[in-house]
Each structure stands twice: as C-alpha cells, then as structure tokens.
DRENTORKOL-3810 file (N, C-alpha, C; in nm, 4 decimals):
REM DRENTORKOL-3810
@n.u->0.0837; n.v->-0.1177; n.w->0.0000; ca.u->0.0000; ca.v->0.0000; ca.w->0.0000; c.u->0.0879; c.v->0.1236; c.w->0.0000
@n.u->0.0422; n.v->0.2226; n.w->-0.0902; ca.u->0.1199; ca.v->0.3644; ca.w->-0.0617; c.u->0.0250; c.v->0.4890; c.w->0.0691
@n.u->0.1256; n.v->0.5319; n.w->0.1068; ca.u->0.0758; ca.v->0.6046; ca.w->0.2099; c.u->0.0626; c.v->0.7486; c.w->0.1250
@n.u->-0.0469; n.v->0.8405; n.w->0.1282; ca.u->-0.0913; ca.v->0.9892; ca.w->0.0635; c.u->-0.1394; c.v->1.0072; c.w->0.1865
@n.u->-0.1836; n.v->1.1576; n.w->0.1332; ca.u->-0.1936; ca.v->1.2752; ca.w->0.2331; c.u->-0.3049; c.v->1.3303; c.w->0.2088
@n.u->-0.4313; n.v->1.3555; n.w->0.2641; ca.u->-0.5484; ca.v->1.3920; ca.w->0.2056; c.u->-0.6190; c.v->1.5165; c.w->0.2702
@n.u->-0.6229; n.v->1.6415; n.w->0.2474; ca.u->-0.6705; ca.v->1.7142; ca.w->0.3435; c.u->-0.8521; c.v->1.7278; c.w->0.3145
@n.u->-0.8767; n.v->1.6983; n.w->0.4254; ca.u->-1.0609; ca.v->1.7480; ca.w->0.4313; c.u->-1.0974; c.v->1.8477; c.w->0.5358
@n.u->-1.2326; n.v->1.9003; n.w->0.4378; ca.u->-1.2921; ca.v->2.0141; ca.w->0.5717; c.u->-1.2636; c.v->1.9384; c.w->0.6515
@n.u->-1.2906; n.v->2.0441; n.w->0.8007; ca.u->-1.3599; ca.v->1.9528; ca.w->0.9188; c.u->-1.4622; c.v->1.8898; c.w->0.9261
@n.u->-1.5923; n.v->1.9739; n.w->0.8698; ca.u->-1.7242; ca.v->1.8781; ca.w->0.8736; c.u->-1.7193; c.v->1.7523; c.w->0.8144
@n.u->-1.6259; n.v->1.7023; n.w->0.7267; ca.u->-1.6470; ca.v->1.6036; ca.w->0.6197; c.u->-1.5559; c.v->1.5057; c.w->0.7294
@n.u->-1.4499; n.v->1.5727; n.w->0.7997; ca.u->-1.3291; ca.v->1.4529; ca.w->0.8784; c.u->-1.4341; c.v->1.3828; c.w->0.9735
@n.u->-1.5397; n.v->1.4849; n.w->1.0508; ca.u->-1.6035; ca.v->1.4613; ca.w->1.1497; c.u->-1.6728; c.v->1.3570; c.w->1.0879
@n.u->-1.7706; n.v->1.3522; n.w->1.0231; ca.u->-1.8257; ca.v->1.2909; ca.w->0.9222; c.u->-1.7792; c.v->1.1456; c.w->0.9003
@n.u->-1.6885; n.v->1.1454; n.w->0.8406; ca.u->-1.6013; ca.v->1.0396; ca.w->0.8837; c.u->-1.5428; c.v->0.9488; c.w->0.9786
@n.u->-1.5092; n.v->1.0046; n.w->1.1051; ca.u->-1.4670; ca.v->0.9412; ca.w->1.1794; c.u->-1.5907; c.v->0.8921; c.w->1.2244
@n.u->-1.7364; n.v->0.9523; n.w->1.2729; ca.u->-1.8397; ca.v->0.9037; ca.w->1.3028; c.u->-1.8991; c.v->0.7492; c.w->1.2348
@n.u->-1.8618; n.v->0.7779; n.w->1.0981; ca.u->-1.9235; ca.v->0.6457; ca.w->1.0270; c.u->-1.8505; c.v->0.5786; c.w->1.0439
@n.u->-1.6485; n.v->0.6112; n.w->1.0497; ca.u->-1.6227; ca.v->0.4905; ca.w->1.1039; c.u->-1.6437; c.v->0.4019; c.w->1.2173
@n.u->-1.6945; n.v->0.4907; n.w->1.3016; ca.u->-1.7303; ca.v->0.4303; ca.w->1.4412; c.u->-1.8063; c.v->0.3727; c.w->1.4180
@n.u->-1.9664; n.v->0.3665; n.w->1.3723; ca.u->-2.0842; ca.v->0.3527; ca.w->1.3747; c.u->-2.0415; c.v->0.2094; c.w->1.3095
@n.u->-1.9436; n.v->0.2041; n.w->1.2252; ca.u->-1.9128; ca.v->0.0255; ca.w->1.1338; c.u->-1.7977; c.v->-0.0185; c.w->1.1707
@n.u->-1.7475; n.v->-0.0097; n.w->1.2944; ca.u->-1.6606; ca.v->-0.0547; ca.w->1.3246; c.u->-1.5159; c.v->-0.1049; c.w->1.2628
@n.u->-1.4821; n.v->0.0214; n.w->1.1411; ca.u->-1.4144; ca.v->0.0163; ca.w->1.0949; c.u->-1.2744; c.v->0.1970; c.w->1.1017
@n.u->-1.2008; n.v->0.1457; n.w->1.0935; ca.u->-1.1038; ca.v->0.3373; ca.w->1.0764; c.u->-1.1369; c.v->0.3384; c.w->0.9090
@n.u->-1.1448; n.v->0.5096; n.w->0.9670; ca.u->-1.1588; ca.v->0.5736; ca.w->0.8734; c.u->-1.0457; c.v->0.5689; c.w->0.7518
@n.u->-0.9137; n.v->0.5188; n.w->0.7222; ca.u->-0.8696; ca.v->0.5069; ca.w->0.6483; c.u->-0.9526; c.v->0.4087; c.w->0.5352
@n.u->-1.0301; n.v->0.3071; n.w->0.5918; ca.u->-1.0798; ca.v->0.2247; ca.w->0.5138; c.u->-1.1980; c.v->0.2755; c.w->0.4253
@n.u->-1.2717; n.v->0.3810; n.w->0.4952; ca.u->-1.3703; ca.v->0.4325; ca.w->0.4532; c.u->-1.3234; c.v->0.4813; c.w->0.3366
@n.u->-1.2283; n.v->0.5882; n.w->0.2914; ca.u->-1.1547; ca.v->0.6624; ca.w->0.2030; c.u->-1.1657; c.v->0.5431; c.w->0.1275
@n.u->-1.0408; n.v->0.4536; n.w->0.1521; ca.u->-1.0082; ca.v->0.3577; ca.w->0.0434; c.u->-1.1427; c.v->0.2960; c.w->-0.0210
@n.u->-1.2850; n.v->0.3416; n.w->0.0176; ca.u->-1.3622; ca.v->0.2512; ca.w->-0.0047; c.u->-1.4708; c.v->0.3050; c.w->-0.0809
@n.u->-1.4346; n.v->0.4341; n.w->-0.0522; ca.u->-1.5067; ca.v->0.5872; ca.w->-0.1442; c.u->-1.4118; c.v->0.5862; c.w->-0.2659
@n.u->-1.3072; n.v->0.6012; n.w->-0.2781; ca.u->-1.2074; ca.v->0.5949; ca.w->-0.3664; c.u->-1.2491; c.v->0.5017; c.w->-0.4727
@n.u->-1.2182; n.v->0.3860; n.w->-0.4200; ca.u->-1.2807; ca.v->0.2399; ca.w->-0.4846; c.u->-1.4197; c.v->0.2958; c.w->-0.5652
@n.u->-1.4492; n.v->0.3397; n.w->-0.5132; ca.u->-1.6328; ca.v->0.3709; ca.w->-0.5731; c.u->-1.6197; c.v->0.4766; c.w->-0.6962
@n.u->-1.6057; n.v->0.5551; n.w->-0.6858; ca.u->-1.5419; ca.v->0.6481; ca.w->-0.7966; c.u->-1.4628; c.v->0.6005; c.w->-0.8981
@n.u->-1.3614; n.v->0.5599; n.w->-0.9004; ca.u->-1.2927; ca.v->0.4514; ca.w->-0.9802; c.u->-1.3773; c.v->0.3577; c.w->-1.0357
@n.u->-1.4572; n.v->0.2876; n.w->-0.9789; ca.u->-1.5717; ca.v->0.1555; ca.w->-1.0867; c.u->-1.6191; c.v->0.1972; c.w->-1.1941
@n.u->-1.6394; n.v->0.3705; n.w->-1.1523; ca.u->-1.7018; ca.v->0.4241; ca.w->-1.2774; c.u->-1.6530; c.v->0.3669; c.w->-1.4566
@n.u->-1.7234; n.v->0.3646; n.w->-1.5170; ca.u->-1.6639; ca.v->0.3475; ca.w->-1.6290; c.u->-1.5894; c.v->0.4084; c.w->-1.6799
@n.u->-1.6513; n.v->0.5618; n.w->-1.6453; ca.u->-1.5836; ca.v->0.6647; ca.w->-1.7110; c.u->-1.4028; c.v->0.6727; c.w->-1.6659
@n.u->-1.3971; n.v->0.6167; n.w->-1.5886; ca.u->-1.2299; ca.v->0.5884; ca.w->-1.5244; c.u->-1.1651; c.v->0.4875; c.w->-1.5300
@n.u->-1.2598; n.v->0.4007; n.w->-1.6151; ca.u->-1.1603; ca.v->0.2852; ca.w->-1.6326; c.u->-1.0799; c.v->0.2386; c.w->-1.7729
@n.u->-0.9410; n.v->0.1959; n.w->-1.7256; ca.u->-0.8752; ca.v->0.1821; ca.w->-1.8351; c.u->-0.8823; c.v->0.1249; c.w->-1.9723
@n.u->-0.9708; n.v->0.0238; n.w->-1.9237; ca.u->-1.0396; ca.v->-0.0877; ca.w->-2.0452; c.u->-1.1359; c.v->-0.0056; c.w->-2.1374
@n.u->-1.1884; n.v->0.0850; n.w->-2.0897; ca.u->-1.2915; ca.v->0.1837; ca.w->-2.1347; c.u->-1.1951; c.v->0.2696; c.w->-2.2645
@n.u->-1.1188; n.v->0.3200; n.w->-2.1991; ca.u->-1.0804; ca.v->0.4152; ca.w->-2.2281; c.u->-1.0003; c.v->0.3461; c.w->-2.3971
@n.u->-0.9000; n.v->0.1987; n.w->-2.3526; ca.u->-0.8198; ca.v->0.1255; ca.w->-2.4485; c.u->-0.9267; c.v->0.1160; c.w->-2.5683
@n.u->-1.0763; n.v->0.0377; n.w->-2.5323; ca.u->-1.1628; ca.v->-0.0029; ca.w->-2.6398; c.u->-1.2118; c.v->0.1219; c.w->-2.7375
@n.u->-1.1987; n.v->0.2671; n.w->-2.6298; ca.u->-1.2838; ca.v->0.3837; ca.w->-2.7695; c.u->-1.1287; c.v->0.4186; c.w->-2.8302
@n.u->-1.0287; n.v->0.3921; n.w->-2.7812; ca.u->-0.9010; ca.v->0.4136; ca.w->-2.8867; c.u->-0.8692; c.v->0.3186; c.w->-3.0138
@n.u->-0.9379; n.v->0.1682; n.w->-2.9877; ca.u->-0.9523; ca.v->0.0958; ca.w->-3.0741; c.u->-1.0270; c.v->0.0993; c.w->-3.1440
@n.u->-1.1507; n.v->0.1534; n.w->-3.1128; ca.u->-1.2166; ca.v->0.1750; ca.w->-3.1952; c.u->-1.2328; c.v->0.3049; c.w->-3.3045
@n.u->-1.1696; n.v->0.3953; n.w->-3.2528; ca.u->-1.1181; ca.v->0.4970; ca.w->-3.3301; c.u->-1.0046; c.v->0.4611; c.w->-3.4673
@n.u->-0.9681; n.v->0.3166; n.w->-3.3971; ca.u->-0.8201; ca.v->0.2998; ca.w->-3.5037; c.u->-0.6817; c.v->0.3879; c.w->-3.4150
@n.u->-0.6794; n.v->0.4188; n.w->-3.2719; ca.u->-0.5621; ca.v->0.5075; ca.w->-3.2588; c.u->-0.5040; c.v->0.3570; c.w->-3.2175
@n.u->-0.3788; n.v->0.3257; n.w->-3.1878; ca.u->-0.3480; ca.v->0.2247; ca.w->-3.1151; c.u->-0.3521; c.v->0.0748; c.w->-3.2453
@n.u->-0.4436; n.v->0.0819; n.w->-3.3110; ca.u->-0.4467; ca.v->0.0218; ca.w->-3.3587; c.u->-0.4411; c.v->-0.0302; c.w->-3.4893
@n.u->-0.4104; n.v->-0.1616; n.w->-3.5492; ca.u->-0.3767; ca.v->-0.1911; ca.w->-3.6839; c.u->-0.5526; c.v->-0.2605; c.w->-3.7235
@n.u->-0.5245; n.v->-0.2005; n.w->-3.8547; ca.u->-0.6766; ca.v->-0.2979; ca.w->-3.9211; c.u->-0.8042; c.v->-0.2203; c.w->-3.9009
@n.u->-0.9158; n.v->-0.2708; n.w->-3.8205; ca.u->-1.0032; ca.v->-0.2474; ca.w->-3.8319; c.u->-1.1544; c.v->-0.1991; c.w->-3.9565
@n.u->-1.1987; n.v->-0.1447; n.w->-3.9548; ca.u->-1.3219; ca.v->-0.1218; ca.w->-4.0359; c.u->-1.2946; c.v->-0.0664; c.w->-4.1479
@n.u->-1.2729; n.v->-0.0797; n.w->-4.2490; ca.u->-1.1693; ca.v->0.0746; ca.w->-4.3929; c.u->-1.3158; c.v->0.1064; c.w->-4.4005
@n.u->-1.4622; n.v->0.0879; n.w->-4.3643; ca.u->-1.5416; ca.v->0.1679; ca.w->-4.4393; c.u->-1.6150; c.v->0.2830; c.w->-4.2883
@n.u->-1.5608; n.v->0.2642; n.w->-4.1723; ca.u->-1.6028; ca.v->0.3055; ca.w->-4.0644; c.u->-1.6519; c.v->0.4638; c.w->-4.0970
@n.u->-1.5722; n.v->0.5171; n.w->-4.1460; ca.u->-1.6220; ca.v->0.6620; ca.w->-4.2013; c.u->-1.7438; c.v->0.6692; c.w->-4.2723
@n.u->-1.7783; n.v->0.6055; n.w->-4.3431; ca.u->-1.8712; ca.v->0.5677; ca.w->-4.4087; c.u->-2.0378; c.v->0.5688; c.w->-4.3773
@n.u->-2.0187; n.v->0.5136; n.w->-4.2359; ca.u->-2.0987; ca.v->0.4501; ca.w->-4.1625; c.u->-2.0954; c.v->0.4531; c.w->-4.0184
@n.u->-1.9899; n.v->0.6271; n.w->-3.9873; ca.u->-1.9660; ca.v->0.6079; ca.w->-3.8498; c.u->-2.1067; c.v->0.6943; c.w->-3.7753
@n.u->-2.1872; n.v->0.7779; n.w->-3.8148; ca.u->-2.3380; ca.v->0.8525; ca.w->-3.7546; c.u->-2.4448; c.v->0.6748; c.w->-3.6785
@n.u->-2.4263; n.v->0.6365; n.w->-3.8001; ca.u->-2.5164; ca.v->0.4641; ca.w->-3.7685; c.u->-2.4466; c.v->0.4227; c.w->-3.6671
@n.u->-2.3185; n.v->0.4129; n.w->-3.6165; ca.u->-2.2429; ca.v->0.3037; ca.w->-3.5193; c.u->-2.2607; c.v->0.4108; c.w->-3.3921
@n.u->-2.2574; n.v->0.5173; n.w->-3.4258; ca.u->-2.2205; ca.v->0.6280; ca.w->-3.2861; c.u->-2.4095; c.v->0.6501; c.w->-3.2359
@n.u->-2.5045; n.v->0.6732; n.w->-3.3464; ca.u->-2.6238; ca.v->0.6969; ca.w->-3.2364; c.u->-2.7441; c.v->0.5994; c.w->-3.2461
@n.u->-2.6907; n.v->0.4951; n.w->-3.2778; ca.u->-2.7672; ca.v->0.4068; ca.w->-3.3191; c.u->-2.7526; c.v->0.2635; c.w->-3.2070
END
C-alpha cells in the first residue's frame, strides 16, 4: 500500500470518523472505499478508455476501412 496525504474540511473529517465508528471500521478504510467507488465508474476505467481508442483505429492496426462511411449509424444508433 502507498501512504498519501489527504486534506478534508472539518465537517467532512467529522463525518467520517463518526461512520467509522458507527461500522466498526477506521476511517482510512472508509476513504479507500469511497475511492474504490469512484474509480468503478466506467468513465475511469482503463479498459474503457483502451476499447474507444480501438475503436477509433488510434493504437491500432486494421479495423473497419469503411467506418467513415458509416460512423453517424455506429455512434447513435
């Protein structure tokens, strides 16, 4: 694990330490667990990000030669 440095209001630390109490867990875990949650997003994930570069053709060899063609149909369709 890497150790960071995170500054929060007070209301939000308070906040925190309370829920950790209430689940019998420290608040470091809570973070790591909010963190975690944000990250699932798609919008942040790497695989996401690799597949619209492939599919663009950046990164990649081959794909569709008529994609231009036919890219309005693939994008809102």
């Amino acid at each position: 694990m890497i150790r960071t440095q995170v500054y929060l209001p007070d209301e939000l630390h308070h906040q925190l330490v309370f829920a950790a109490q209430q689940r019998g867990v420290r608040y470091a875990e809570l973070i790591r667990e909010g963190v975690a949650r944000v990250l699932s997003n798609d919008q942040y994930s790497p695989d996401k990000k690799a597949k619209k570069m492939s599919f663009i053709g950046a990164g990649a060899k081959g794909g569709d030669a008529k994609l231009s063609s036919h890219i309005d149909a693939i994008i809102y369709e």
